[in-house]
C-alpha positions in Angstrom: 98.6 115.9 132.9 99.6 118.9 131.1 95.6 121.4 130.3 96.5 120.9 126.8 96.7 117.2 126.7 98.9 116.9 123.9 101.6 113.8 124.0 105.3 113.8 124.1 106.2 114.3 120.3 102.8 115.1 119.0 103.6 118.6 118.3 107.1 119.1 116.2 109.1 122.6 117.4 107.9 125.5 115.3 111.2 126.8 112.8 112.6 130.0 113.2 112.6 131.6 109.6 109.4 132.7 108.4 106.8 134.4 110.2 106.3 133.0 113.4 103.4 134.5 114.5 101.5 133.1 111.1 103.0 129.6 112.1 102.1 129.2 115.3 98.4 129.9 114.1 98.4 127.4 111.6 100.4 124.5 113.9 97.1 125.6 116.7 95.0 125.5 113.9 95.7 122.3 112.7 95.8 120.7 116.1 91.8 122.0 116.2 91.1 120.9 113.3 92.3 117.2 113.6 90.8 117.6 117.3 94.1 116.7 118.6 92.7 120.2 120.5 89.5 118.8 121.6 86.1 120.9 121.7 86.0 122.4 125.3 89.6 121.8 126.0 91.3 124.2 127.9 94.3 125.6 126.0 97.1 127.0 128.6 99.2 129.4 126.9 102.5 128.8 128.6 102.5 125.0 127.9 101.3 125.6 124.1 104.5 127.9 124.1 106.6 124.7 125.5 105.1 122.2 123.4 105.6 124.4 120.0 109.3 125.7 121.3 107.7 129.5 121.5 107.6 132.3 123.4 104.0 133.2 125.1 103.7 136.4 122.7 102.3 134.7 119.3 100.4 132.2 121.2 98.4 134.9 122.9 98.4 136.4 119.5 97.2 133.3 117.7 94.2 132.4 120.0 93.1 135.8 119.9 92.8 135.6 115.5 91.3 132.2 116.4 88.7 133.5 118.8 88.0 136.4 116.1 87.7 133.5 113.6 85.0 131.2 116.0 87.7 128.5 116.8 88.6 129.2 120.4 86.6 131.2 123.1 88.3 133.3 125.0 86.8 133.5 128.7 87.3 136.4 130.9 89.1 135.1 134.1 88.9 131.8 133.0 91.3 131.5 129.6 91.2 130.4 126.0 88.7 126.9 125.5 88.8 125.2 122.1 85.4 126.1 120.8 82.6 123.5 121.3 80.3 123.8 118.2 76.5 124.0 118.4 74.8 121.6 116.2 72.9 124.2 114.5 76.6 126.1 113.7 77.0 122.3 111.9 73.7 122.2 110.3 74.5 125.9 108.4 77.9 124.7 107.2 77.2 122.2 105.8 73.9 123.6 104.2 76.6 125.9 102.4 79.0 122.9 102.1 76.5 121.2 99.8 75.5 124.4 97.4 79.0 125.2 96.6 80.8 121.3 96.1 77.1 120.1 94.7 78.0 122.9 92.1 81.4 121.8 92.1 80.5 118.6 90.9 78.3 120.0 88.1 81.3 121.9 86.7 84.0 119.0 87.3 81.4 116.7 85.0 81.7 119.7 82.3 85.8 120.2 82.7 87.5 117.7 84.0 90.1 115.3 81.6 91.0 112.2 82.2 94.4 112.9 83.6 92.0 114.8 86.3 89.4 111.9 86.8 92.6 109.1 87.1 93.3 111.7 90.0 90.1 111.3 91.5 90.5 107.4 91.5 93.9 107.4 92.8 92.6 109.5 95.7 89.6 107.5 96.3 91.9 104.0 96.7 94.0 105.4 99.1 91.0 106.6 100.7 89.2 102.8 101.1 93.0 101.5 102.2 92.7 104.1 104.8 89.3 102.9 105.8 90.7 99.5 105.7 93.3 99.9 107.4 91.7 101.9 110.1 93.8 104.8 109.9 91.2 107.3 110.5 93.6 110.5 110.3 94.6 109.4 106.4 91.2 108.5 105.5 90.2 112.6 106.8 92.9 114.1 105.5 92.1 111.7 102.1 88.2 112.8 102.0 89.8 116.7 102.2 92.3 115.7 98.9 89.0 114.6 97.1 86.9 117.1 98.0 89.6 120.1 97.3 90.4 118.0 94.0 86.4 117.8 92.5 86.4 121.2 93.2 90.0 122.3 91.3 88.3 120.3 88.2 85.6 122.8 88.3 87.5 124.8 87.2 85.8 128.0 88.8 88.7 129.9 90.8 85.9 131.7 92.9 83.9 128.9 94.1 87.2 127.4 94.9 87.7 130.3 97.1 84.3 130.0 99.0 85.1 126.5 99.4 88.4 127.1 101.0 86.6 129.3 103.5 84.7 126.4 104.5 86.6 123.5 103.8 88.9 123.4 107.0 85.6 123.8 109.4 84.5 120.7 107.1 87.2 118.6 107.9 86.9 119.1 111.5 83.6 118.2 111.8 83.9 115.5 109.8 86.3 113.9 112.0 84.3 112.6 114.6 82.6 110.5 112.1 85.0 109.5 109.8 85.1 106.2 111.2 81.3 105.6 110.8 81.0 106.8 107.6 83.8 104.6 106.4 83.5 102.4 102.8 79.7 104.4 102.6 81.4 107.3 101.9 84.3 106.4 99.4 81.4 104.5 98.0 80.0 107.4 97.0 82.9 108.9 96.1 82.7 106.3 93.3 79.2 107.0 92.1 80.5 110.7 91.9 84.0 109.8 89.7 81.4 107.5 87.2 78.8 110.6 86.9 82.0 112.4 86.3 83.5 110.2 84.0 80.3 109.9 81.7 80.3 114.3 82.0 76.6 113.7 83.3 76.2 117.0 84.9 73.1 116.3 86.8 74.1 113.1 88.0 77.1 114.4 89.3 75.4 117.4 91.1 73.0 115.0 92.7 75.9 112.4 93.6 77.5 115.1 95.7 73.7 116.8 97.2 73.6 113.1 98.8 76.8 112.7 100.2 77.1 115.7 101.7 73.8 114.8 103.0 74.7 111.8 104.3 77.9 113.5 106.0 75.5 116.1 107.9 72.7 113.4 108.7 75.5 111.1 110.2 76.9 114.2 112.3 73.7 115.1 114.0 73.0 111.3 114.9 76.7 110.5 116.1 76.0 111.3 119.6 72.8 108.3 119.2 74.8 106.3 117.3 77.5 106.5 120.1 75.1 105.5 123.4 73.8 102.8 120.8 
């Protein structure tokens, strides 16, 4: 078994035009994030080149930027290991997860239209088929289309840039439990598209403060959950 432990297929060849070096980091990137790259995986730069259709040179490039930016640990005479997170590292994210989308939320009950909030509910549907279905990748990526959608009907460009800084460590720790968090969460992703609908600002505010809650609570007691 190849270190990386990626399938045959799972990882398209990289194109040519464009900068490579910026692609490669987002294809690695993307592979952590979905934890296709698993925390404490061993990443082997020769058989990321293979699997990506690279040379070595903007892999070792890329997991350098992604060690600078806490996703990979580079160890000396050991290698490159996808970075295992510590649960306080969770508990501070999402801490600042739930100021900035609980704000979010505040603003998207001010702002948003109804073309905006028909968005919401399209989003949300596709999320409870996802959860349905079982497809546990749709129903992450889905949660990040909400989330990045309440916070576009804020309407505040800069608190959509904090959240962008943030909002691709979210996804990655929500991952693990997607799956248990399941019809809860789109759930209350309804109570939040009602609070919006009515513009009840503090309703809306306190929707989001509790999901995100529940998010981080359910995070910390996966591992309990798990041995249940």
């Amino acid at each position: 078994m190849l270190s990386t432990g990626l399938p045959q297929g799972a990882v398209p060849k990289l194109e040519r035009p464009g900068p490579l070096r910026e692609r490669v980091y987002e294809a690695l990137l993307e592979l952590i994030t979905t934890r296709t790259l698993r925390p404490g995986q061993h990443l082997v730069e020769s058989e990321l080149a293979g699997h990506l259709g690279v040379s070595r040179q903007p892999v070792r490039e890329a997991l350098q930027r992604l060690n600078t930016e806490g996703w990979v640990d580079l160890r000396p005479a050991q290698g490159a290991f996808v970075h295992e997170p510590t649960e306080e590292e969770a508990d501070q994210l999402f801490t600042v997860r739930t100021l900035l989308e609980a704000e979010a939320a505040r603003l998207a009950a001010a702002n948003a239209g109804s073309a905006g909030i028909a968005e919401l509910e399209a989003l949300c549907e596709k999320g409870e088929q996802a959860v349905r279905d079982d497809a546990v990748e749709t129903a992450v990526a889905t949660n990040a289309e909400f989330h990045a959608k309440v916070m576009e009907l804020a309407g505040n460009a800069v608190l959509a840039g904090l959240a962008a800084q943030v909002g691709r460590r979210v996804r990655w720790y929500y991952t693990p439990v997607a799956r248990q968090r399941g019809k809860q969460s789109w759930a209350e992703h309804r109570e939040l598209i009602a609070a919006i609908t009515d513009r009840d600002e503090a309703r809306a505010s306190a929707a989001m403060r509790a999901h995100t809650e529940h998010t981080r609570r359910t995070y910390h007691d996966r591992d309990r959950d798990r041995d249940r």
